[in-house]
N, C-alpha and C positions, 0 to 999 in steps of 0.2 A: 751633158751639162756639167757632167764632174771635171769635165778639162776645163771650161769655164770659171767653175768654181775657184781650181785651183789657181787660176792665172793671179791671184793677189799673192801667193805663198810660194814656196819655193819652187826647188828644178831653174829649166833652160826660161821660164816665163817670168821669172823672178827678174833675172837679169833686167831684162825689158822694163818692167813695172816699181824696180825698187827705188823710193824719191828719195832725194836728201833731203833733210830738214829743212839748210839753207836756202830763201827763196832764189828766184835770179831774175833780174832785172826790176820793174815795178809790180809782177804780182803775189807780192806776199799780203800777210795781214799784215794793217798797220799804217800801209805805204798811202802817203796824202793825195797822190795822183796828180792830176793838171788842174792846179788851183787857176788858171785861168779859163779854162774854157766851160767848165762848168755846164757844159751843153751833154743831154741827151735823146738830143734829135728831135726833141715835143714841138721845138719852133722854128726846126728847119734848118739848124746852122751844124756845121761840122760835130763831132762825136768822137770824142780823145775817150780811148778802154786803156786801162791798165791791166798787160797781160803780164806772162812769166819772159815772155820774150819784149820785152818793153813797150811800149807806149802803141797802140794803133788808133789811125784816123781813118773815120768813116765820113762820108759826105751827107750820108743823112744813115737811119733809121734802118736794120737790115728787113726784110720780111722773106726770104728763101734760106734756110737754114740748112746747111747739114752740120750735124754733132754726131762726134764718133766717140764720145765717153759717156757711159750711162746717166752718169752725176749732170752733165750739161743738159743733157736732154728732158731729164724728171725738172731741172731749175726750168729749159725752154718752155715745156709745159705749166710749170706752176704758175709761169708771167701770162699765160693764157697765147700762146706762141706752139702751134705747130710744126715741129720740122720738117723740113721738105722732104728729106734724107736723116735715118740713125743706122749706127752701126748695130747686128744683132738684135733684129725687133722680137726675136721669139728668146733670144737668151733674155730682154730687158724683162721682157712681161713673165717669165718665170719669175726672176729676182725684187722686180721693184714693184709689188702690190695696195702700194699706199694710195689712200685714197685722193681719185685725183689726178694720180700720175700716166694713167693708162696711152697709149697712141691710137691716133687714129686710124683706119682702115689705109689711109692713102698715103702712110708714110711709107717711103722706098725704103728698103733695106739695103743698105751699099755694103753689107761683108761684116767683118768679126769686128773687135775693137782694135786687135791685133796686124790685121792684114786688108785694111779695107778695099775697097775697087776703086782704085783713081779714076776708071772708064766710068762707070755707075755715077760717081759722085760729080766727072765732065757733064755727064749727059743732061745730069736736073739745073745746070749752069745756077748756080747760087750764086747767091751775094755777100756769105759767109760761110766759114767754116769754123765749126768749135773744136778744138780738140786737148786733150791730156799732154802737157806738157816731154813728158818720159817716153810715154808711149807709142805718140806719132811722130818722134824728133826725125826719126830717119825721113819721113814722107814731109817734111815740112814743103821745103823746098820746092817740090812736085803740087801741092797744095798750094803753096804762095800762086802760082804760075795759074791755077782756077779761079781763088777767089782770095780776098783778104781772111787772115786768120787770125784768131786769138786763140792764144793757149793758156791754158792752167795749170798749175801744180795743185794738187788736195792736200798732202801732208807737211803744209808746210805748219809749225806749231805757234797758237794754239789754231786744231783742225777746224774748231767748230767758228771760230773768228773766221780764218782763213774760208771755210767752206761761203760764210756769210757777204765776207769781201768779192768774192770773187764771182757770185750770186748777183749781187750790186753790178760789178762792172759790166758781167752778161747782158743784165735787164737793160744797161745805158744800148749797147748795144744794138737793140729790140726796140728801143724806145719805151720802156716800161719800167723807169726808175721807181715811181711815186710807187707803181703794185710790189718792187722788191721789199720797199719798207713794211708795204702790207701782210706781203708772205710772212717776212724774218720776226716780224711783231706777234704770229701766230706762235712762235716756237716759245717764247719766255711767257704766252701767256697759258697753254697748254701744260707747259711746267709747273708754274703756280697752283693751276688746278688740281694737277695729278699729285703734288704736294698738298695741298688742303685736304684732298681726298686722303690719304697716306696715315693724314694725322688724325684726321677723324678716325678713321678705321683702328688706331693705335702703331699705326706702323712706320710712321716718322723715322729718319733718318735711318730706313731699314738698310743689313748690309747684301750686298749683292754682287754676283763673277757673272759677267754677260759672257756668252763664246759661240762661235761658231763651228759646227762638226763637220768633219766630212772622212772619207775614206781615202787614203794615197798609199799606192805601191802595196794593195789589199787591208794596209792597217788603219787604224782608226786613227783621226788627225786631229785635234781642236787648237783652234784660234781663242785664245785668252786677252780680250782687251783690255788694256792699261789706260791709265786715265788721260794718256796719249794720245789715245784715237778717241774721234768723235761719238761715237756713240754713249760713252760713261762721261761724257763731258756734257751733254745730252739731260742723262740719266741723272747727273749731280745735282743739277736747274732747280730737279724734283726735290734735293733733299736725301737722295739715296746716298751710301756709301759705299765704293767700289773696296769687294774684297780682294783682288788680284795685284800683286806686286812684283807681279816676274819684269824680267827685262824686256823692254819693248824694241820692235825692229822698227823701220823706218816709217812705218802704218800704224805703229803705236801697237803690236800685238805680238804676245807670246807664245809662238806655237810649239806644242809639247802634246807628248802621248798621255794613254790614261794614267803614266807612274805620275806626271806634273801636276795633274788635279791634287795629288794630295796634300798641296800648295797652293788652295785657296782659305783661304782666312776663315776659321771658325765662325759658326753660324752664318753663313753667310747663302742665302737666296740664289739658287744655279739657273740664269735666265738663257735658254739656249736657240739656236735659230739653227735647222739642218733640213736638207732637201726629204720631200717626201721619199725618192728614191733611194736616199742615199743619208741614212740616218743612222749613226753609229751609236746612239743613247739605246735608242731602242732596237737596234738591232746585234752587232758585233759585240759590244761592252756588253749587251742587258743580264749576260751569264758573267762575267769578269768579275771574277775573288775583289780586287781593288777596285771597281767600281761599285759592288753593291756595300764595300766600306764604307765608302765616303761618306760624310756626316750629312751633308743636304740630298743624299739616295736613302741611304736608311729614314731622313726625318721626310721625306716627300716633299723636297722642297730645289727638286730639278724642275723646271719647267717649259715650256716649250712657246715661243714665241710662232708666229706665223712662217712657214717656211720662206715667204716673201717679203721678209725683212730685211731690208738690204742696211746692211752696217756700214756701209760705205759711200751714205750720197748726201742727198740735198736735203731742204728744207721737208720737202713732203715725207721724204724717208724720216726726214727728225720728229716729224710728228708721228709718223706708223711707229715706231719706238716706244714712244712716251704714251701713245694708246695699248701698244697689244703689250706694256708694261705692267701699266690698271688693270686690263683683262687678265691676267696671269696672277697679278696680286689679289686679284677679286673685292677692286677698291674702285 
């Protein structure tokens, strides 16, 4: 799973996976789409998405899915849409534990996110294929030639707009516009909560370094999110204030050893998410001169989020954030 892990972060997977800001074509946030056709299949008439690769037209409503990025498949699922076809069904159900998101028994697993099976994904003959703009660029083409596709970009800024738009255009897709507004309505209200709660408890506008650990090239790695990436965009809804100001890569994260923690902002609340296996807080650091310095180690105020928080998806992941936030703050 640790090669999984790292495919958001550097080495030869970086390559492949790193977005630019700039959107391309109509799928960024922001973008108005096709003021005219305004159809998402509910009545039967054609279905204009706006992807990263521009405009695609469906003749109606898709219902055989394959998605080969984690983020489309937890969105498929949240519209109440099972995919035919995901890439990596056992790397998904490690990482994305939100409630909710789970797959069914019958979804085919067609390959990595990286390397999928063209043949796999011929064979369940769909009617769509979802994929990550960056990722599958090289298989487009091969894809066109099965089924129509739409593609996304995630980091395009802001992530958590962007994640929301492109959420939206999915559901038209599905035919499940009205549920998208339903979905994206749980996140700002689930915020408000976990802020009411926050304040009650006296902890209002507490400050906070979210990160994720892992191990690379045997040394300890953390992912420090900047208010770039979606997850402390998330986090802010609440009312929290992100203590991290390092410079952000194209993911909105600053990865640094245990020396860069000592560059998170005074008093600041250390919210963390690391594989059970492969958990560098508590395992390689737990003896580290500079880690038991650190101001939120010595005050007990590291904490540990679900291992199956995934910092990088949808809706339902934005909610497992803003819950195993509460649990952690015990508010």
């Amino acid at each position: 799973m640790q090669r999984i892990l790292r495919a958001l972060a550097t080495g030869t997977a970086a390559a492949a996976l790193a977005l630019t800001a700039a959107g391309c074509g109509s799928g960024t946030a922001g973008d108005a789409g096709d003021k005219k056709s305004g159809a998402d299949g509910a009545t039967g008439g054609k279905i204009t998405v706006d992807t990263a690769q521009g405009q695609v037209t469906l003749d109606k409503p898709a219902t055989k899915v394959v998605t080969l990025e984690w983020t489309y498949t937890e969105e498929l699922v949240a519209l109440g849409v099972s995919p035919l076809g995901n890439a990596d069904n056992k790397g998904y159900a490690t990482w994305i534990t939100a409630k909710g998101a789970g797959l069914a028994d019958s979804v085919t697993d067609v390959g990595s996110r990286n390397e999928p099976s063209l043949e796999k994904i011929r064979a369940l003959q769909p009617d769509l294929i979802v994929i990550d703009d960056d990722r599958s660029k090289a298989n487009l083409k091969a894809l066109q030639d099965i089924a129509p596709v739409v593609s996304f970009k995630y980091t395009t800024k802001p992530q958590l707009d962007t994640m929301k738009k492109n959420f939206t255009e999915l559901a038209k897709a599905v035919g499940k516009a009205d549920k998208a507004s339903e979905v994206t309505g749980r996140i700002d209200a689930a915020a408000a909560d976990l802020k009411g709660r926050l304040d009650k408890a006296g902890k209002g506008g507490l400050k906070y370094a979210v990160a994720q650990g892992f191990t690379a090239n045997g040394t300890a790695s953390v992912r420090m999110l900047t208010d770039d990436a979606i997850a402390p965009q998330v986090l802010n809804l609440a009312g929290l204030k992100n203590g991290w100001q390092g410079t952000p890569d194209a993911w909105g994260m600053t990865t640094v050893g245990v020396e860069g923690l000592t560059k998170v902002e005074p008093d600041s609340t250390f919210l963390y998410v690391a594989s059970a296996k492969d958990n560098p807080f508590t395992g390689d650091l737990a003896g580290n001169a500079v880690w038991k310095g650190l101001d939120f180690v010595k005050n007990d105020k590291a904490l540990p989020l679900d291992p199956g928080t995934w910092l990088f998806g949808g809706p339902l992941s934005a909610l497992h954030i803003l819950d195993e936030t509460g649990k952690a703050l015990k508010v």
